[in-house]
C-alpha positions as CSV (number, residue, x, y, z in Angstrom):
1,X,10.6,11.7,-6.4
2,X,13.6,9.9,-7.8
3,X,11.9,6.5,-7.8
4,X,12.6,4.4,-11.0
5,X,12.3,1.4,-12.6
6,X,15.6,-1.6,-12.9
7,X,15.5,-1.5,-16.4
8,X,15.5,2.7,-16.1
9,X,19.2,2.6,-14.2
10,X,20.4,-1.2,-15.9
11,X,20.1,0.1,-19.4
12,X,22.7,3.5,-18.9
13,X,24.7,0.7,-17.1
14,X,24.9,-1.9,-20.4
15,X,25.8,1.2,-22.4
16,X,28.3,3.1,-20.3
17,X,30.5,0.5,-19.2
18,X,29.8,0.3,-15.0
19,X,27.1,-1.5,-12.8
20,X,24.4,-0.6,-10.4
21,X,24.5,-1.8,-6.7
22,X,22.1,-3.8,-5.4
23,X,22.0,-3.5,-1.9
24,X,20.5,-5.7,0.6
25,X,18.4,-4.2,3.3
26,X,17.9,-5.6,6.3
27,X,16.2,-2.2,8.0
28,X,15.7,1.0,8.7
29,X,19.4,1.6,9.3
30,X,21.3,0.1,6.6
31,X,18.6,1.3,4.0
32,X,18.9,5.4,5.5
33,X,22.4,4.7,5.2
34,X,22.5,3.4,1.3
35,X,20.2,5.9,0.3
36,X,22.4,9.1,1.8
37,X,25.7,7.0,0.4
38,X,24.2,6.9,-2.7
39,X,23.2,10.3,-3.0
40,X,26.5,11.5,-1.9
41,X,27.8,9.6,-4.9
42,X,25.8,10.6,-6.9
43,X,25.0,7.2,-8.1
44,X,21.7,5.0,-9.0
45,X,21.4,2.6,-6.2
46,X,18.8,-0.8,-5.9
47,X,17.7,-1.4,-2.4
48,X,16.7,-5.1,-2.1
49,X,14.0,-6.2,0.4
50,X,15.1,-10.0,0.1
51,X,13.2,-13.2,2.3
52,X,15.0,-12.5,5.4
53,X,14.3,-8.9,5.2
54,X,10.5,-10.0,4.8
55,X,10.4,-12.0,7.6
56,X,11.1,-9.5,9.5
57,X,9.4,-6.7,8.1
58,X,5.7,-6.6,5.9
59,X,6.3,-6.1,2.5
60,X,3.6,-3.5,2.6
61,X,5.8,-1.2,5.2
62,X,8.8,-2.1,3.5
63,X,7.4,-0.5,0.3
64,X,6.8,2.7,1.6
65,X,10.1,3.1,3.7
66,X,11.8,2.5,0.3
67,X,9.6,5.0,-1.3
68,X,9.8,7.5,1.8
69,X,14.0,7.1,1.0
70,X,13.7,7.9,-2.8
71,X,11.5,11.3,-2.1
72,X,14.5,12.0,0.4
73,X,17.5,11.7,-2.4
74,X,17.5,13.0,-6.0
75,X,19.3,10.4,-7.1
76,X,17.8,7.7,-8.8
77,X,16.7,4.5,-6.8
78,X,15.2,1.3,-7.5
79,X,12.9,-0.5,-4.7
80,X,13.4,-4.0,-5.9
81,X,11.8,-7.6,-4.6
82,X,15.0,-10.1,-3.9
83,X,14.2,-13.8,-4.6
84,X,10.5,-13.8,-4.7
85,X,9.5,-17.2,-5.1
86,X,5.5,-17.6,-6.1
87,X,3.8,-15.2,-8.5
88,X,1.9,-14.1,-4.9
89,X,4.7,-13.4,-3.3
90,X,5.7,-10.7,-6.9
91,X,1.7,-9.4,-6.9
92,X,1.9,-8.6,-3.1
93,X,5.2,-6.5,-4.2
94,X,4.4,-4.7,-7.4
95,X,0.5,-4.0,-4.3
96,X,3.5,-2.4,-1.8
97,X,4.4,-0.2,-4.6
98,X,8.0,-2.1,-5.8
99,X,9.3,-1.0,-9.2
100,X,11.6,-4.0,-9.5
101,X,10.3,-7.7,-9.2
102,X,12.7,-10.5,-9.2
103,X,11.4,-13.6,-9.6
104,X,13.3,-16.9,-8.8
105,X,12.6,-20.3,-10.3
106,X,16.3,-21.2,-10.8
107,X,15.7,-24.6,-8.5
108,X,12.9,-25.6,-11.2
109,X,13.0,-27.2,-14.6
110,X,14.1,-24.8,-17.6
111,X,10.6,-24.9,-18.8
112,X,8.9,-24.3,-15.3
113,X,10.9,-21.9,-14.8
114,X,10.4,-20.0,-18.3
115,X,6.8,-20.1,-18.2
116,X,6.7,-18.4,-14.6
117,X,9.3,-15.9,-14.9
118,X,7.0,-15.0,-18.5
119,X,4.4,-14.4,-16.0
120,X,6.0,-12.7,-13.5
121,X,7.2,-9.9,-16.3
122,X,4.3,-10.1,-18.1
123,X,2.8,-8.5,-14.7
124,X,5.5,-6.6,-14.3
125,X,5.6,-4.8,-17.5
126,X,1.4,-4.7,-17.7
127,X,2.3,-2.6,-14.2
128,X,5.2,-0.4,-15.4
129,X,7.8,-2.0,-13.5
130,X,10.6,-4.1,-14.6
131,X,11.3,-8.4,-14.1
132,X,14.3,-10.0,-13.5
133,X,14.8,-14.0,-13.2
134,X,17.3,-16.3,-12.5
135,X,18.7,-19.2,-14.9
136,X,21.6,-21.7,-12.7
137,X,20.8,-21.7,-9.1
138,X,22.9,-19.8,-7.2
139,X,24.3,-21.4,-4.1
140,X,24.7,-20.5,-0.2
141,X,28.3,-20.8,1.4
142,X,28.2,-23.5,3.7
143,X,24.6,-24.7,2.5
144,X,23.7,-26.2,-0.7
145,X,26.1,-25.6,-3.7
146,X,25.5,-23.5,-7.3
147,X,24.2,-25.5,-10.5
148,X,26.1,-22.8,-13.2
149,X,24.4,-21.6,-15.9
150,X,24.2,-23.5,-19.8
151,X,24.7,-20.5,-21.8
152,X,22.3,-22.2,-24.3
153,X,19.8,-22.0,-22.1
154,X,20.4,-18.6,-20.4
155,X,19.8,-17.3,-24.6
156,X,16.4,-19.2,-24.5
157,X,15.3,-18.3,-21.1
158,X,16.3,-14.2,-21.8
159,X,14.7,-14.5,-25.4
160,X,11.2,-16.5,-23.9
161,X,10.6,-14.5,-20.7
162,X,11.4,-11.4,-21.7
163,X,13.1,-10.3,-18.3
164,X,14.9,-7.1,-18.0
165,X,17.9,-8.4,-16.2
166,X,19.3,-12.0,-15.9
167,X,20.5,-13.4,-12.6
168,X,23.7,-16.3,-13.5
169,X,25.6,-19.0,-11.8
170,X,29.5,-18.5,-12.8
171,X,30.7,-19.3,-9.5
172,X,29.6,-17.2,-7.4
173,X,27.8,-17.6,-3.7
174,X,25.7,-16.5,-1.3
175,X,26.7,-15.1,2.0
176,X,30.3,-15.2,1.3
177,X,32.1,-13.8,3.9
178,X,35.4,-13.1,1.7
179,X,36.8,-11.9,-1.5
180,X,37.9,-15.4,-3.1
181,X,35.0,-16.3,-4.9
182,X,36.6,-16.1,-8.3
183,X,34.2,-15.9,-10.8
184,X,34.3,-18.1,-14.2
185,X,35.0,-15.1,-16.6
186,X,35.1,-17.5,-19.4
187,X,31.2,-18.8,-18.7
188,X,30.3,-14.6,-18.3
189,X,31.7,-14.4,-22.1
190,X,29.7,-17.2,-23.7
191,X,26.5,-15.9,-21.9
192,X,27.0,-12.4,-23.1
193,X,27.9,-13.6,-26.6
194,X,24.9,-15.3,-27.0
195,X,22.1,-12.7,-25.3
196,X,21.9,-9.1,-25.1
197,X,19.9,-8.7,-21.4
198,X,21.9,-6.5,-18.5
199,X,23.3,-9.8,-16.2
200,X,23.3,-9.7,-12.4
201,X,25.8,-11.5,-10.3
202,X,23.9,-12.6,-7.0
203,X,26.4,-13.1,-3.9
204,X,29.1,-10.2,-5.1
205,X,30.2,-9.8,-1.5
206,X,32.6,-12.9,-2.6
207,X,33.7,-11.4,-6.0
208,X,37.5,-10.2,-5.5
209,X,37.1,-6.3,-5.7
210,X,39.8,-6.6,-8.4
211,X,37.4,-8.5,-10.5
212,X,34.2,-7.1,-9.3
213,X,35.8,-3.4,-10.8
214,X,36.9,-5.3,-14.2
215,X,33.2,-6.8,-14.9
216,X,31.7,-4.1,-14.1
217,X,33.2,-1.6,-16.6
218,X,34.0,-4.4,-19.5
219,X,31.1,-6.8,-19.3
220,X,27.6,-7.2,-19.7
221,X,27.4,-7.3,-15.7
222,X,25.2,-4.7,-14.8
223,X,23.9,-5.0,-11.5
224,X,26.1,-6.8,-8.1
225,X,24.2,-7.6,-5.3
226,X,25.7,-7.3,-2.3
227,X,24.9,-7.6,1.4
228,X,27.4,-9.7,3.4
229,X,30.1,-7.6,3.2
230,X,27.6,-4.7,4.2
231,X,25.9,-6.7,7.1
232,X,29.2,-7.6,8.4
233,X,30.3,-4.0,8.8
234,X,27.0,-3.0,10.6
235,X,27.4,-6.1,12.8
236,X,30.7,-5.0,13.8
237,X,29.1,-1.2,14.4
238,X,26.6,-2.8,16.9
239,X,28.3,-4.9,18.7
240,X,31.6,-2.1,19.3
241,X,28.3,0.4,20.3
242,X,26.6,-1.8,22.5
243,X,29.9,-3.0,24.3
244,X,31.3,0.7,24.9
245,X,28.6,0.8,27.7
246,X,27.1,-2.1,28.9
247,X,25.1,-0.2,30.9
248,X,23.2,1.6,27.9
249,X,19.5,0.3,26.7
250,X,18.1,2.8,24.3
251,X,18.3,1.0,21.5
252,X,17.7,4.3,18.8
253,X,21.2,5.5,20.6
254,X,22.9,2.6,20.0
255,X,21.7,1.8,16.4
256,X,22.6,5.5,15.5
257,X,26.4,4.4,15.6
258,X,26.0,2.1,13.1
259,X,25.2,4.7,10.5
260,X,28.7,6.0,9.5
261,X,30.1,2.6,9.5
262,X,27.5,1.7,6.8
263,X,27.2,4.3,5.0
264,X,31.0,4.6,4.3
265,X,31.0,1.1,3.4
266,X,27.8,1.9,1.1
267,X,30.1,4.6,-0.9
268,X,33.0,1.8,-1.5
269,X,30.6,-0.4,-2.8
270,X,29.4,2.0,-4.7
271,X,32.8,3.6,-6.4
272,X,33.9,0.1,-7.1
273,X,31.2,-1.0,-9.4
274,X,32.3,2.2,-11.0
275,X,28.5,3.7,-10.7
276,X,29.7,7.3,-8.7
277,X,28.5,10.2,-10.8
278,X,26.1,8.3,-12.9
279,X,22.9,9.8,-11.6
């Protein structure tokens, strides 16, 4: 069992100079996939069940497919809730047997948001598991846009809730489908001057890789989550399998082919967030 807590893999990450991937899952497939890249990195890896992922999927089988990968590897791996909005929604997670609750009030007042994060970790760390929370909404390309994050208040919201990672808005997006979501390095530096928490950039598909790779080893950015870039590859898998025969139907056949895709695209996220040979 290689299963772990995000503060057990963010912590080596503030210290040693890289980051940790967190990957969004989606299914079976892209999850089998991160878990073999990572262990063929030998790297730490986070797979994410986020909303989406949710909807599609209980939380109660997601849990034990993450836990069923982690047995599989000997790497370390975190089995993290992505944007859980109510304390219910982080209870039913930490139930499915999560390690990692992340906990999103970032639409809510500064204080709302501080007093539920607080009691999301509090739960968190009564459970053994780790909490992280977001301060600056982070936006949605094409949908509604990002609010940044006060570095004043990102230092009182780290110090008050007593999260293990902190999710900021410096520019970055969601669902980004390129690399030219520059981030604002100069808003990363007053945050990190100020607080001592690992920080997470949320939408790091649209982080140039050239900058992605220079956070990630001289910064206090510890963790990326990415899934665009990783969905888009699958996407691309499927649809060249299912259109090489249009006369094929077993779906199990055709999914298979998106493994390599993935999992090759799973290893360069990993190697550029500088987190190969860390396990």
């Amino acid at each position: 069992m290689t299963l772990v807590t995000l503060a057990q893999v963010l912590q080596p990450a503030l210290r040693g100079g890289y980051a940790v991937p967190g990957l969004v899952c989606l299914g079976w497939e892209d999850m089998r996939a991160y878990a073999m890249a990572a262990e063929a990195e030998r790297a730490p890896v986070i797979l994410q069940a986020g909303p989406s992922c949710r909807d599609h999927t209980p939380l109660a089988v997601l849990g034990k497919m993450f836990r069923h990968l982690a047995e599989s590897v000997d790497v370390p791996v975190v089995v993290h809730l992505d944007h859980g909005y109510t304390l219910d929604d982080c209870r039913a997670a930490l139930d499915a047997g999560f390690t990692s609750l992340m906990f999103d009030g970032s639409r809510k007042p500064l204080a709302q948001n501080i007093a539920e994060t607080a009691a999301v970790a509090e739960m968190a760390h009564a459970a053994g598991v780790s909490c992280e929370g977001e301060i600056g909404f982070v936006g949605y390309s094409g949908g509604d846009g990002s609010a940044g994050t006060d570095p004043q208040e990102a230092a009182i919201f780290a110090r008050e809730t007593g999260i293990d990672a902190m999710a900021i808005s410096v520019g970055n997006v969601h669902l980004q489908q390129d690399h030219e979501g520059e981030l604002d390095e100069a808003r990363i530096r007053a945050i990190e001057a100020i607080t001592t928490v690992p920080l997470v950039i949320h939408g790091g598909s649209g982080v140039p890789l050239r900058q992605r790779v220079g956070l990630a080893a001289g910064s206090s950015i510890c963790k990326f989550n990415i899934g665009t870039e990783l969905r888009m590859v699958f996407g691309e898998a499927l649809r060249t399998a299912v259109n090489a025969d249009p006369q094929r139907f077993d779906r199990v056949a055709i999914l298979r082919e998106t493994y390599h895709p993935v999992f090759d695209a799973a290893r360069k996220v990993i190697r550029g967030v500088g987190a190969s040979g860390r396990a």
